[in-house]
OpenMM code with the backbone's topology and positions (N, CA, C; nanometers):
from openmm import Vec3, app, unit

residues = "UNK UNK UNK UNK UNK UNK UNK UNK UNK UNK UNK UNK UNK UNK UNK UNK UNK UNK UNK UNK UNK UNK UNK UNK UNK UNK UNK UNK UNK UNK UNK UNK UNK UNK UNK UNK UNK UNK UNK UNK UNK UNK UNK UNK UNK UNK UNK UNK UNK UNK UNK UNK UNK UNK UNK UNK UNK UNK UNK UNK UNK UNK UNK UNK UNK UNK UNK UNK UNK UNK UNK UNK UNK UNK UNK UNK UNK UNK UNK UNK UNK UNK UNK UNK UNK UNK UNK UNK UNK UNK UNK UNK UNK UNK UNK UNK UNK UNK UNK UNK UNK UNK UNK UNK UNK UNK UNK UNK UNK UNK UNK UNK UNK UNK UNK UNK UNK UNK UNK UNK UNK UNK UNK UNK UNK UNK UNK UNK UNK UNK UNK UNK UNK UNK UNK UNK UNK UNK UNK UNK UNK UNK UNK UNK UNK UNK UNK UNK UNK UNK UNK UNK UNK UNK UNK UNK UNK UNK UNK UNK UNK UNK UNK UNK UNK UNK UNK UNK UNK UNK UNK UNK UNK UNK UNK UNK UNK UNK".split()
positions = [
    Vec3(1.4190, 0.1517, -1.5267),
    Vec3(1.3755, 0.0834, -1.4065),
    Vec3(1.3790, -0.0659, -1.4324),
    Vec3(1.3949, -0.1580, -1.3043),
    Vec3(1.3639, -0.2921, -1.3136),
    Vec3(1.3118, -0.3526, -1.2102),
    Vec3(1.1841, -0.3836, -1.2898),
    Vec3(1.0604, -0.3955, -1.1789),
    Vec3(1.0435, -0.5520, -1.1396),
    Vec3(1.0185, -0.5739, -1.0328),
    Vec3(1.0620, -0.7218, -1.0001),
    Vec3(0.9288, -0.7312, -0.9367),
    Vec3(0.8323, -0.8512, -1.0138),
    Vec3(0.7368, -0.8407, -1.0402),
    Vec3(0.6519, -0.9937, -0.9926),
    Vec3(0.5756, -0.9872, -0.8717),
    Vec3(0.5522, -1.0756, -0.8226),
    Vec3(0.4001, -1.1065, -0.8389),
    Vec3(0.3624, -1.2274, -0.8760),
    Vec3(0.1761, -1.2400, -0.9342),
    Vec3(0.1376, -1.3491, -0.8897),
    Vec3(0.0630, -1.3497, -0.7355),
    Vec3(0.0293, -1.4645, -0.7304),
    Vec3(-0.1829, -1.4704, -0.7081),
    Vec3(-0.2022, -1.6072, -0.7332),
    Vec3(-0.3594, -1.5731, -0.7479),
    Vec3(-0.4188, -1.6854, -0.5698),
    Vec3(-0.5603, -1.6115, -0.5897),
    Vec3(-0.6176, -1.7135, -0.4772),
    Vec3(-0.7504, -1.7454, -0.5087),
    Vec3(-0.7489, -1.8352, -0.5552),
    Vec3(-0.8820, -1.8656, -0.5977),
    Vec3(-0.8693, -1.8860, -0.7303),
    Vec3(-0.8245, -1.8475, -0.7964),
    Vec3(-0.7563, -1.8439, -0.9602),
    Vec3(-0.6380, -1.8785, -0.9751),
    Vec3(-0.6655, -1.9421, -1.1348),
    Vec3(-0.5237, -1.9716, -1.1949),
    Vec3(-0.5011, -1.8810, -1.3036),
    Vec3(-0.3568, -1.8093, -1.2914),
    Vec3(-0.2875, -1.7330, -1.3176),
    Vec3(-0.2988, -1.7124, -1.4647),
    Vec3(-0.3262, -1.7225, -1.5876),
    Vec3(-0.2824, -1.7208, -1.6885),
    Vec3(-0.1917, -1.6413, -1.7509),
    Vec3(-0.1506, -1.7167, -1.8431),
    Vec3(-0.0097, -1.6389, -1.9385),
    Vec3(-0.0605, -1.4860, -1.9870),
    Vec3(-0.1817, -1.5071, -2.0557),
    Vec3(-0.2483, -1.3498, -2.0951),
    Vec3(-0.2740, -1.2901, -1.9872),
    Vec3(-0.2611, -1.3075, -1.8656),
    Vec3(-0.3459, -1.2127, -1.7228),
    Vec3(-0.2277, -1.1833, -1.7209),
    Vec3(-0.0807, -1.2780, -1.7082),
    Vec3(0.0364, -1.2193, -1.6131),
    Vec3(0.1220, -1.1009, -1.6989),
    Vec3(0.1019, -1.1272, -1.8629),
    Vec3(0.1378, -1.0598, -1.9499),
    Vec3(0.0641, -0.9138, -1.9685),
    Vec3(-0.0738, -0.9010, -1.9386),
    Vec3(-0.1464, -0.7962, -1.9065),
    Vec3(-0.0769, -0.7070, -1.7840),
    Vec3(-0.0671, -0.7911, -1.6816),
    Vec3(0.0134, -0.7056, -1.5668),
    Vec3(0.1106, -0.6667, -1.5969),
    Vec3(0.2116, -0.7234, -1.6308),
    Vec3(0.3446, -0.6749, -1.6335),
    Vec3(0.3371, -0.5721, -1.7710),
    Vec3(0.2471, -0.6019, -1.8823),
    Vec3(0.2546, -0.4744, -1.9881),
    Vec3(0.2062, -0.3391, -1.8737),
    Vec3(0.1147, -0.3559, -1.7940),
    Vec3(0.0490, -0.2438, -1.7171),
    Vec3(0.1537, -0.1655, -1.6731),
    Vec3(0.2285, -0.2768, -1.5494),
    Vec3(0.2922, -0.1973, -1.4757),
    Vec3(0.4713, -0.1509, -1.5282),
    Vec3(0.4475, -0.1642, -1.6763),
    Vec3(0.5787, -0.1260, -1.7418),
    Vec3(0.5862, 0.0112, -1.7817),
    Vec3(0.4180, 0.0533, -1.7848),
    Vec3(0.3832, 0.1832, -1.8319),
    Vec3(0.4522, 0.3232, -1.6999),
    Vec3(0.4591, 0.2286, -1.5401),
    Vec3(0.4938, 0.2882, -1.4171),
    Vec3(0.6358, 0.3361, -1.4425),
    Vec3(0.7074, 0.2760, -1.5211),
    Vec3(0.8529, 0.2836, -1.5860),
    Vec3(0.9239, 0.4511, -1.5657),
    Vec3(0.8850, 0.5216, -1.6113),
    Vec3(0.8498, 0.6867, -1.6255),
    Vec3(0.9225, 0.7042, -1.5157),
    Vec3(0.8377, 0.6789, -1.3711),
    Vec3(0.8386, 0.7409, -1.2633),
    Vec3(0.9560, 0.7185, -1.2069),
    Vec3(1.0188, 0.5993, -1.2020),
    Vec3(1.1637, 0.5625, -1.1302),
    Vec3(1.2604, 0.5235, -1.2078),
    Vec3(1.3741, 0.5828, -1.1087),
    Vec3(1.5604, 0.5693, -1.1517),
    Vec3(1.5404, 0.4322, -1.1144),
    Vec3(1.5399, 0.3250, -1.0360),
    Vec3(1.6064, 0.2397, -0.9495),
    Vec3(1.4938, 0.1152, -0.9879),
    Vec3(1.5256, -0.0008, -0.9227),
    Vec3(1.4595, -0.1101, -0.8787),
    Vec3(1.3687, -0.1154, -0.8116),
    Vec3(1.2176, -0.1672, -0.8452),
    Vec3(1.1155, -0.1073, -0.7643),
    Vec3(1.0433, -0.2626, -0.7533),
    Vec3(0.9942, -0.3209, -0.6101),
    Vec3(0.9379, -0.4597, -0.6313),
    Vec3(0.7656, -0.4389, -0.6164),
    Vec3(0.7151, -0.5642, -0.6368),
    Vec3(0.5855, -0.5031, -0.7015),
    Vec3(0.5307, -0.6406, -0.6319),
    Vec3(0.4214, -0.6333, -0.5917),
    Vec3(0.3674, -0.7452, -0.5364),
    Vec3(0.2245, -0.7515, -0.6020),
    Vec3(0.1367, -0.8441, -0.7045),
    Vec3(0.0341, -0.8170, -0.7331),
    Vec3(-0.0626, -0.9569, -0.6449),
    Vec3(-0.1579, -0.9594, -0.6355),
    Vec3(-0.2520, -1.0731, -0.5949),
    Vec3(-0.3784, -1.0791, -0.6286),
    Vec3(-0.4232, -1.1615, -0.7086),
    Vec3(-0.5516, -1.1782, -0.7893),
    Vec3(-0.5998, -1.3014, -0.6737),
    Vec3(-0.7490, -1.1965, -0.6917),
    Vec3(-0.8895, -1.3125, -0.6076),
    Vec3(-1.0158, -1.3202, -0.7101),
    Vec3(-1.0671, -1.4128, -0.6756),
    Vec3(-1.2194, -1.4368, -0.7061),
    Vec3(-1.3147, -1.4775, -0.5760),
    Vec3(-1.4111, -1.3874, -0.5401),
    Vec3(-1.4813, -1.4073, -0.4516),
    Vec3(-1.6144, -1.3926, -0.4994),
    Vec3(-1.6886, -1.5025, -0.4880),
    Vec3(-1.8456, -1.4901, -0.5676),
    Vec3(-1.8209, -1.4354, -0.7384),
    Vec3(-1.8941, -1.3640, -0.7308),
    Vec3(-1.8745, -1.2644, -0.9063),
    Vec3(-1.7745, -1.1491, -0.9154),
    Vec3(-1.6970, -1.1146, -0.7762),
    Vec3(-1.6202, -1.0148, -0.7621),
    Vec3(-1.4440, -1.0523, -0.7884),
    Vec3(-1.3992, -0.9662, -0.9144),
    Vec3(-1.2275, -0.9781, -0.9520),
    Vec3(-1.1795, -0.9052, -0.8563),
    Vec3(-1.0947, -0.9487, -0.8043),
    Vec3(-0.9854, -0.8811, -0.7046),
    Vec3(-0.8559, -0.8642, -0.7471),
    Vec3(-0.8128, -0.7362, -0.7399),
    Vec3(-0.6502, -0.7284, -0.7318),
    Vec3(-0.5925, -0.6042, -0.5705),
    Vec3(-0.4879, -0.7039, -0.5703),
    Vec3(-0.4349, -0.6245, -0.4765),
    Vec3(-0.2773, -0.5819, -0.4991),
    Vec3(-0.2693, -0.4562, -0.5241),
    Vec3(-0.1217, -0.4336, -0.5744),
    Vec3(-0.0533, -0.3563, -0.4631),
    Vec3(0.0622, -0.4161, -0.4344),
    Vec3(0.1635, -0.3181, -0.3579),
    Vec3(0.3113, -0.3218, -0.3990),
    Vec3(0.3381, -0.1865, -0.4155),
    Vec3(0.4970, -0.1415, -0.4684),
    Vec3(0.5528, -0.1157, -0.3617),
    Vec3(0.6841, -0.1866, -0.3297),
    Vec3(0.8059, -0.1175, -0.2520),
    Vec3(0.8704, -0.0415, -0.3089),
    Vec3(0.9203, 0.1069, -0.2414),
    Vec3(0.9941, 0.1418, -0.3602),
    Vec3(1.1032, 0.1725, -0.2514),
    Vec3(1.2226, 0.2354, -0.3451),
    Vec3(1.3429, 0.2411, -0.2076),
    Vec3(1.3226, 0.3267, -0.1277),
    Vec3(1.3840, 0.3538, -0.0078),
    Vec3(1.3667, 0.4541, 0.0417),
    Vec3(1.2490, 0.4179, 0.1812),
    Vec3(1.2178, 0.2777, 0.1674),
    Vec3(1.0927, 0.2075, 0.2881),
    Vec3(0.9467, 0.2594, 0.2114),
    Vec3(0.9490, 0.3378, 0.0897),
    Vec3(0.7808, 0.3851, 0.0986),
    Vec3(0.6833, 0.3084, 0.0555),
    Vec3(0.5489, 0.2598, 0.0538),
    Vec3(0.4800, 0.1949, -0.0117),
    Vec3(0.3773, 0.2213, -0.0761),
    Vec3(0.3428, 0.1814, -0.1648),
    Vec3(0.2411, 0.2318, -0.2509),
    Vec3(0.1173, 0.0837, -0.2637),
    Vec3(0.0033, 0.1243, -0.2420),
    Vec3(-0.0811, -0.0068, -0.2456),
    Vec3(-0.2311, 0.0507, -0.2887),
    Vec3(-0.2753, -0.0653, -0.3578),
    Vec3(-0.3979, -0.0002, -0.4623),
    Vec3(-0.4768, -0.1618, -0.4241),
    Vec3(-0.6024, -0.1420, -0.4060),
    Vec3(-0.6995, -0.2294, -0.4255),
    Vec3(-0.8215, -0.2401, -0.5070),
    Vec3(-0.8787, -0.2996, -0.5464),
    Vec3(-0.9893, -0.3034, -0.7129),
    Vec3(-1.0769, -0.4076, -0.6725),
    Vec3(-1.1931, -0.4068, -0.6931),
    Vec3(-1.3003, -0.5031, -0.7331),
    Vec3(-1.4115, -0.4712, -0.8388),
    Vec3(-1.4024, -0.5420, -0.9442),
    Vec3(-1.4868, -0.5694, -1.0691),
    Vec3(-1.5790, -0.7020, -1.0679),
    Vec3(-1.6475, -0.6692, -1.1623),
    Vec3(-1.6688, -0.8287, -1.2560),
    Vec3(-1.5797, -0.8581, -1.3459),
    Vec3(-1.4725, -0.7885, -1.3973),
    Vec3(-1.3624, -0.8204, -1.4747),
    Vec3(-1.2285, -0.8457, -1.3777),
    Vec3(-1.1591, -0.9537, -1.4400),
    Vec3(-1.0250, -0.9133, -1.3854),
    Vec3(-0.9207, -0.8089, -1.4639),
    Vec3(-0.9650, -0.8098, -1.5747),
    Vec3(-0.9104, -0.6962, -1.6838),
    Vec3(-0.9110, -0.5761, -1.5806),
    Vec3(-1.0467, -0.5314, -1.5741),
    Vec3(-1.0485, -0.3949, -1.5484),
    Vec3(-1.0276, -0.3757, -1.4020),
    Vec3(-1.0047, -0.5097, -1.3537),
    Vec3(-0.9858, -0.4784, -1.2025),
    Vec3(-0.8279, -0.4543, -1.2030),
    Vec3(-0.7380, -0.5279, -1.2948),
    Vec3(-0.6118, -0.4750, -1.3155),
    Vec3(-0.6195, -0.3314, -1.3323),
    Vec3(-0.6488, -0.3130, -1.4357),
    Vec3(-0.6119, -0.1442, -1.5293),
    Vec3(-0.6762, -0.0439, -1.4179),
    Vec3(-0.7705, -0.1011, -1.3085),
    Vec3(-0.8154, 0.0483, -1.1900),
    Vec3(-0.7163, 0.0582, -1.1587),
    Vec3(-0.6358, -0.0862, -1.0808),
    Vec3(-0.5562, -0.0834, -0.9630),
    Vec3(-0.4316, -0.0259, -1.0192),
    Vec3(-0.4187, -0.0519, -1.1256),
    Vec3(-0.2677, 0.0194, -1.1865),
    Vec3(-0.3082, 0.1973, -1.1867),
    Vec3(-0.4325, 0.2150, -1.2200),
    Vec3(-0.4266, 0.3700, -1.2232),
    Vec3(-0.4152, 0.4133, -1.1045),
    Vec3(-0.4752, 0.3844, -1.0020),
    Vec3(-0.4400, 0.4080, -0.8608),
    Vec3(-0.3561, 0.4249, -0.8029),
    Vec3(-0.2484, 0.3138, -0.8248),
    Vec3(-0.1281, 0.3513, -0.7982),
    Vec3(-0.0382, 0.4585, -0.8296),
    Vec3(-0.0313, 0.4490, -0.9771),
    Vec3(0.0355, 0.5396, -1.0524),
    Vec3(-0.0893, 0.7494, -0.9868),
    Vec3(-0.1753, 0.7176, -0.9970),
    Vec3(-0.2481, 0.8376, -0.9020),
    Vec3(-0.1502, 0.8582, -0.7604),
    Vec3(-0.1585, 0.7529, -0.6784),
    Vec3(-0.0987, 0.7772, -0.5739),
    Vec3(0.0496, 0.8106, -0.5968),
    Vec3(0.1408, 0.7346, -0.7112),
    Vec3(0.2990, 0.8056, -0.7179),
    Vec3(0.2567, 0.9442, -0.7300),
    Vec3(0.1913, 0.9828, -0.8436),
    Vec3(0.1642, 1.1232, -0.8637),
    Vec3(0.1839, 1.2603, -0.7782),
    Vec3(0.0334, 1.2105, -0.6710),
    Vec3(0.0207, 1.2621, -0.5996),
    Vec3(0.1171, 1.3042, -0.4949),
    Vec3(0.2146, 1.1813, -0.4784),
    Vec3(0.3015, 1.2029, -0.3872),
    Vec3(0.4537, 1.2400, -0.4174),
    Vec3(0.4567, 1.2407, -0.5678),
    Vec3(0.6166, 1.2564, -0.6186),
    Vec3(0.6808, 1.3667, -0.5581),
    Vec3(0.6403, 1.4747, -0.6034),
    Vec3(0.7185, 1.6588, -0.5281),
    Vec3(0.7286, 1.6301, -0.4190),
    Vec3(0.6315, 1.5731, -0.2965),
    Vec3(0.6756, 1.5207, -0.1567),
    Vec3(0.7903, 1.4351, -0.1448),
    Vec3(0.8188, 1.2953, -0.1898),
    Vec3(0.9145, 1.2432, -0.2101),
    Vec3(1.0506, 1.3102, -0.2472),
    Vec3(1.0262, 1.3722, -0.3128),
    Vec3(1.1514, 1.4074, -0.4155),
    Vec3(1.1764, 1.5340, -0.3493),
    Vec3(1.1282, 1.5756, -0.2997),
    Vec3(1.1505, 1.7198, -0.2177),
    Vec3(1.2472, 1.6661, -0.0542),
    Vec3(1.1902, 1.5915, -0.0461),
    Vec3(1.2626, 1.5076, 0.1161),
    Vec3(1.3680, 1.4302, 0.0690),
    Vec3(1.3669, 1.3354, -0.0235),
    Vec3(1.5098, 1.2871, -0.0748),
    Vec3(1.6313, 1.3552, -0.1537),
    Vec3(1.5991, 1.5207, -0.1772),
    Vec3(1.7153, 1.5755, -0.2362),
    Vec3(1.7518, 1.6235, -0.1127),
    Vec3(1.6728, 1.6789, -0.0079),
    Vec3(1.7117, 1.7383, 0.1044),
    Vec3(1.8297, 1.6282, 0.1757),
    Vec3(1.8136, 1.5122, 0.1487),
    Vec3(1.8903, 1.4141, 0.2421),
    Vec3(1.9990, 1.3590, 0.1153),
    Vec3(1.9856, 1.3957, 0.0107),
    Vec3(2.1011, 1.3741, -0.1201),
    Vec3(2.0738, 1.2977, -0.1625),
    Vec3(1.9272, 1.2230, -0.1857),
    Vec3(1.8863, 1.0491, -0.2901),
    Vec3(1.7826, 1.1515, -0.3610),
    Vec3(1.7649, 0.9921, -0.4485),
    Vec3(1.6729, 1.0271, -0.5438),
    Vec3(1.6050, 0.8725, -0.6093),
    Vec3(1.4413, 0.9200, -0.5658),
    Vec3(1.3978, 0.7832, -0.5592),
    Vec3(1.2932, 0.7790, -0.7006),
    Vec3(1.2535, 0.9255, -0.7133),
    Vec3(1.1617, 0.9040, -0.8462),
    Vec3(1.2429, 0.9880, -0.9465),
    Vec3(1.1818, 0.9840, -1.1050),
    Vec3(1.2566, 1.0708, -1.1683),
    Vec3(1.1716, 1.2220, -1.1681),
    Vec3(1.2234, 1.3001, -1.2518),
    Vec3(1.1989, 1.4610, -1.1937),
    Vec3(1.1257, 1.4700, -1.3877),
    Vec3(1.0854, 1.3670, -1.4105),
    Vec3(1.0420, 1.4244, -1.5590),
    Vec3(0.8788, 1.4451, -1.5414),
    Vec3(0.8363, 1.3917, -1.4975),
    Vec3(0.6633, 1.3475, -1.4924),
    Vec3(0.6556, 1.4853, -1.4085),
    Vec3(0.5098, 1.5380, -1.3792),
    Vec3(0.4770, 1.6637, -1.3279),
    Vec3(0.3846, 1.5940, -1.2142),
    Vec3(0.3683, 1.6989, -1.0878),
    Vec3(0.3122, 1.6569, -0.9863),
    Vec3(0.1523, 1.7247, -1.0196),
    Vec3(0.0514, 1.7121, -0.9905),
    Vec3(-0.0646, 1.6710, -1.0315),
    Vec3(-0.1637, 1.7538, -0.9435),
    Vec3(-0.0909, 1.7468, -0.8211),
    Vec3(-0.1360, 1.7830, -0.6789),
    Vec3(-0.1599, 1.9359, -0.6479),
    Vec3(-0.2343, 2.0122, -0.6238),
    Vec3(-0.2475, 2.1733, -0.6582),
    Vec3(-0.2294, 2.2123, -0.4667),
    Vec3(-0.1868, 2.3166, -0.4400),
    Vec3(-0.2204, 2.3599, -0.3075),
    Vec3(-0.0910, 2.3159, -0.2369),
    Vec3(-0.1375, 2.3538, -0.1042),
    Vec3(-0.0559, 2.2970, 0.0040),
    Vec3(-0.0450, 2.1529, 0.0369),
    Vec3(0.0792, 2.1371, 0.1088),
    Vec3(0.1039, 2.0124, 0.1506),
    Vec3(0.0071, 1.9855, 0.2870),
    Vec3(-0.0323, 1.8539, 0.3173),
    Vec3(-0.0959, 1.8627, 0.4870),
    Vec3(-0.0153, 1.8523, 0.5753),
    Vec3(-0.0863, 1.8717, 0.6982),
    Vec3(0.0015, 1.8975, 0.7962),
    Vec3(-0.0509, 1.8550, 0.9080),
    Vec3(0.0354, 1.7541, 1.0297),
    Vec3(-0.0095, 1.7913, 1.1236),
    Vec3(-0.0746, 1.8539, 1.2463),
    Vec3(-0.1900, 1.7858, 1.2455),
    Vec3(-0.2994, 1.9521, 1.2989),
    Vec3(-0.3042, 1.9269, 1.4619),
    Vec3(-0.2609, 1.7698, 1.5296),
    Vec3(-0.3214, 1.7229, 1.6316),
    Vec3(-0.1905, 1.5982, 1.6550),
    Vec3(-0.1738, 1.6072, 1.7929),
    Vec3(-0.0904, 1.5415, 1.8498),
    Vec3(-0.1286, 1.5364, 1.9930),
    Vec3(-0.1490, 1.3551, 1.9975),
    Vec3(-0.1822, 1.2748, 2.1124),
    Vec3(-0.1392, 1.1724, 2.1535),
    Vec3(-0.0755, 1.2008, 2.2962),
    Vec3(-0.0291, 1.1095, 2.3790),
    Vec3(-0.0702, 1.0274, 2.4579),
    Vec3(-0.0087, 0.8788, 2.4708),
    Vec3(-0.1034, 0.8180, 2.5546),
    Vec3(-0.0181, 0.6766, 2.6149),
    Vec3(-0.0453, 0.6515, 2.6975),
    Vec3(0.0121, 0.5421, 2.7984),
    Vec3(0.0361, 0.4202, 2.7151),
    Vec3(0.1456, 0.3067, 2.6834),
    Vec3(0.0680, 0.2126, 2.6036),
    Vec3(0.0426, 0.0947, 2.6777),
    Vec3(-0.0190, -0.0115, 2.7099),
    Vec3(-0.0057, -0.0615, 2.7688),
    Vec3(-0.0061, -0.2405, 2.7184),
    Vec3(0.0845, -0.3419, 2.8130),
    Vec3(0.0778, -0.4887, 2.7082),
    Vec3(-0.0911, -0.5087, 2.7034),
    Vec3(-0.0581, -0.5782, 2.6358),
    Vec3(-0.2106, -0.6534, 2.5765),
    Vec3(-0.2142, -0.7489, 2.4325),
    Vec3(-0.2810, -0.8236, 2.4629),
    Vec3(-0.2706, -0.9179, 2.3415),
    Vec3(-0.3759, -0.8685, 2.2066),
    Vec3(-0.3236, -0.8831, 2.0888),
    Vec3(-0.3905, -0.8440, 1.9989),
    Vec3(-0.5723, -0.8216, 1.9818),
    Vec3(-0.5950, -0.9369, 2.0448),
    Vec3(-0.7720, -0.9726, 2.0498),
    Vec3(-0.8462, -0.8382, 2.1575),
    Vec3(-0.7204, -0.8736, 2.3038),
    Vec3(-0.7671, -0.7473, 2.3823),
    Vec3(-0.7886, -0.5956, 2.3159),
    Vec3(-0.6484, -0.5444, 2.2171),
    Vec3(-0.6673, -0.4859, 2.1616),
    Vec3(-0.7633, -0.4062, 2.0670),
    Vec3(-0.8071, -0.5357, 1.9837),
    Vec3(-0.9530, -0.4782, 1.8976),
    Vec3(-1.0720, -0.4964, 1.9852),
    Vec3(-1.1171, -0.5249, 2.1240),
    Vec3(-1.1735, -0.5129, 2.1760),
    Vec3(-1.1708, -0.3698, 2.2654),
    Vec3(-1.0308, -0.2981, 2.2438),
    Vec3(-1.0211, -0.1861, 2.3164),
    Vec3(-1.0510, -0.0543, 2.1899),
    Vec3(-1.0278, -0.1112, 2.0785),
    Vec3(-1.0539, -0.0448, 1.9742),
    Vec3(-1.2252, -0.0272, 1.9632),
    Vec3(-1.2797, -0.1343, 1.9496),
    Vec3(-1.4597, -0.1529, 1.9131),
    Vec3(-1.5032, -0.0591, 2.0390),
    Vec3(-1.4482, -0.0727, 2.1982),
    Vec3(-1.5041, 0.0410, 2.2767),
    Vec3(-1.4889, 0.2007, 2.2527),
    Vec3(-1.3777, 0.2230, 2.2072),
    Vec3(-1.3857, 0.3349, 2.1601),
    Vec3(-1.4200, 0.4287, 2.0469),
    Vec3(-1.4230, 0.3164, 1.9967),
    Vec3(-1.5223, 0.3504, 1.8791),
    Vec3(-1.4118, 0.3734, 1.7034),
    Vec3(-1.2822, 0.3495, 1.7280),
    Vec3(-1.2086, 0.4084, 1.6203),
    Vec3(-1.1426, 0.2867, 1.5207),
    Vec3(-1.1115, 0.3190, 1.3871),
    Vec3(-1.0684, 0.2223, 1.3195),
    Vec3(-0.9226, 0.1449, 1.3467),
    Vec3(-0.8426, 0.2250, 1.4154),
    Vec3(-0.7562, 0.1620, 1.4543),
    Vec3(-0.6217, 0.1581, 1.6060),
    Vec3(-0.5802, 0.1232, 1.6234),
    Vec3(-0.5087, 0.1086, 1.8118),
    Vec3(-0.3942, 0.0907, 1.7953),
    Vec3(-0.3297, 0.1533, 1.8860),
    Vec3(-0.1885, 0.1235, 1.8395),
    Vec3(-0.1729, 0.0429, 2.0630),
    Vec3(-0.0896, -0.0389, 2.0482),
    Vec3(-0.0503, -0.1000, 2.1376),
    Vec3(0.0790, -0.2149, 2.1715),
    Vec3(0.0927, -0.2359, 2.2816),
    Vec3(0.2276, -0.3081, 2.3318),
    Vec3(0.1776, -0.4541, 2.2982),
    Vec3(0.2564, -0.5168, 2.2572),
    Vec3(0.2162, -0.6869, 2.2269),
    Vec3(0.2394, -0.7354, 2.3571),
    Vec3(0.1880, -0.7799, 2.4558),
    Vec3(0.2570, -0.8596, 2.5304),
    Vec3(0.3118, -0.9938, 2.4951),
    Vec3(0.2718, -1.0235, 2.4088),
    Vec3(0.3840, -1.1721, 2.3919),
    Vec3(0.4965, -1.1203, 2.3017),
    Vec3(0.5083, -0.9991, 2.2158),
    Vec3(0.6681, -0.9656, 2.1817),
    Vec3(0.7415, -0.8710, 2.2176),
    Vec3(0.6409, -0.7460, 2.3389),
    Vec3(0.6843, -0.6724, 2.3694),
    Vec3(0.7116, -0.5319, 2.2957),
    Vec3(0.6778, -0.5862, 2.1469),
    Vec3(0.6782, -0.4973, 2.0449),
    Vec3(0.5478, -0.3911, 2.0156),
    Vec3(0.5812, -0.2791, 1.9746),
    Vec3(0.4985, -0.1601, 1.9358),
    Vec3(0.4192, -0.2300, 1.8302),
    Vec3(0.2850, -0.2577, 1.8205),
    Vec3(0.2013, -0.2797, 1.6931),
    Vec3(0.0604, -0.2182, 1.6748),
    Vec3(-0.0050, -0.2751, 1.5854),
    Vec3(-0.1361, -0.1513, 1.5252),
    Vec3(-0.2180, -0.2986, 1.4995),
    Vec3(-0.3482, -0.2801, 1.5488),
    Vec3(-0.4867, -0.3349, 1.4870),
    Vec3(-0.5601, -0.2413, 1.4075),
    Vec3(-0.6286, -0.2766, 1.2888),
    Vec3(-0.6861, -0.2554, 1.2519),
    Vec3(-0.8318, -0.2552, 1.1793),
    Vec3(-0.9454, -0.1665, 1.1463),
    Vec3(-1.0545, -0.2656, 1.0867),
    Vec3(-1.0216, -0.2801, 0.9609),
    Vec3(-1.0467, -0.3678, 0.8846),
    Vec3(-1.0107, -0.3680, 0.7014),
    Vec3(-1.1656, -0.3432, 0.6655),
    Vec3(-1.1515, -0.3181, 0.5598),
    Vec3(-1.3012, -0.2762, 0.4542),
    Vec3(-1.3724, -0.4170, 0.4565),
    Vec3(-1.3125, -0.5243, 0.4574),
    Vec3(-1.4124, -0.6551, 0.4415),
    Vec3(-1.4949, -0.6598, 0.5703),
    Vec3(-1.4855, -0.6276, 0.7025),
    Vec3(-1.4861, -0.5992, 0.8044),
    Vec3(-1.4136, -0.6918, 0.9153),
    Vec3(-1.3154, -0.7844, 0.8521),
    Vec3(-1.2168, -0.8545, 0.9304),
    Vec3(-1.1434, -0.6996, 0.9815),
    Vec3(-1.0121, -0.7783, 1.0864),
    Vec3(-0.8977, -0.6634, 1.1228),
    Vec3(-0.7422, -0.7181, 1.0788),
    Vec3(-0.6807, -0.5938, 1.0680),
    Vec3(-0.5817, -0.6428, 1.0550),
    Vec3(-0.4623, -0.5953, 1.1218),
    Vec3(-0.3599, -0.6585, 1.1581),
    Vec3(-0.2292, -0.6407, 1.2388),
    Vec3(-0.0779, -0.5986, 1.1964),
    Vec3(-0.0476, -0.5289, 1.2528),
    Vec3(0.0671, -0.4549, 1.1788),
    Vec3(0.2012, -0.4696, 1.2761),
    Vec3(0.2724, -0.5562, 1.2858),
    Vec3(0.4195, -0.5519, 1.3255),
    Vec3(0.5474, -0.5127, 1.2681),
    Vec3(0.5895, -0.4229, 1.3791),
    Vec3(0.7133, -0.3909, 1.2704),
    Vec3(0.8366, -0.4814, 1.2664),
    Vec3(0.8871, -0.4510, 1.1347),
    Vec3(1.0126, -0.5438, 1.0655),
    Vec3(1.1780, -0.4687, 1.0995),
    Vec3(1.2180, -0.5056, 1.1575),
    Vec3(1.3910, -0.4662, 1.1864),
    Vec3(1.4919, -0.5083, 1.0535),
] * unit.nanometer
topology = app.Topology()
chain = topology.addChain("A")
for resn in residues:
    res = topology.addResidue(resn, chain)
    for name in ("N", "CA", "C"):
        topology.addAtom(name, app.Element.getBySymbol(name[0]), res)
């Protein structure tokens, strides 16, 4: 694999031993993929709390994203890397089961899937009008109904997008990319 490996901080400065810690981490992910996999990491400090926020592209559009808060940034790395690598896990036989069906191959077939039981499944399917509205209207149509997240028409792009609540209790917005 060749992992293309992006580390930027907010609130912190980066050091040579932090960025060298990451990239030893996420070399250990190596295992799991044939191909080029990009990696986005982002270190915070908020009050006494280490932040990392990791997200992997891998081919194929899928994403993988892990979030951590410590009093260490050490160990807020080494969660967020296990997390991830939990989540490839979990999801490899799924992956790899849908990409031989279509003739790719995005993870390797050596590592074992982890995951016991059945796959889930769609239990519930709901339709619904969408209508324009501007993002703000949106999470205001969200807070009435009571749910974490809305899917709706942008009126200023016309485009299909998603509000959401985030765990900090800000929201966040999701447009799609062509």
């Amino acid at each position: 694999m060749s992992l293309k490996l992006t580390i930027s901080g907010k609130n912190i400065d980066v050091t040579n031993a932090l960025k060298e810690h990451i990239q030893r981490r996420f070399a250990k992910l190596d295992k799991h993929f044939d191909d080029t996999v990009e990696a986005q990491v982002t270190l915070s400090v908020i009050k006494d709390n280490h932040n990392v926020e990791a997200t992997m592209f891998l081919n194929g559009g899928m994403l993988v994203r892990g979030e951590q808060s410590t009093g260490d940034m050490y160990a807020s790395v080494d969660q967020v890397i296990d997390k991830v690598e939990r989540q490839i896990k979990k999801h490899k036989t799924k992956i790899n089961r849908k990409l031989r069906q279509s003739g790719g191959s995005l993870l390797k077939e050596g590592a074992e899937s982890t995951e016991e039981g059945k796959d889930p499944e769609i239990v519930k399917t709901k339709r619904f009008a969408i209508k324009p509205m501007t993002p703000e209207e949106a999470v205001l149509q969200m807070e009435l109904i009571g749910h974490d997240f809305f899917v709706f028409r942008n009126a200023e792009t016309e485009e299909v997008n998603v509000v959401y609540r985030r765990k900090d209790g800000n929201y966040g917005q999701i447009e799609p990319e062509v």
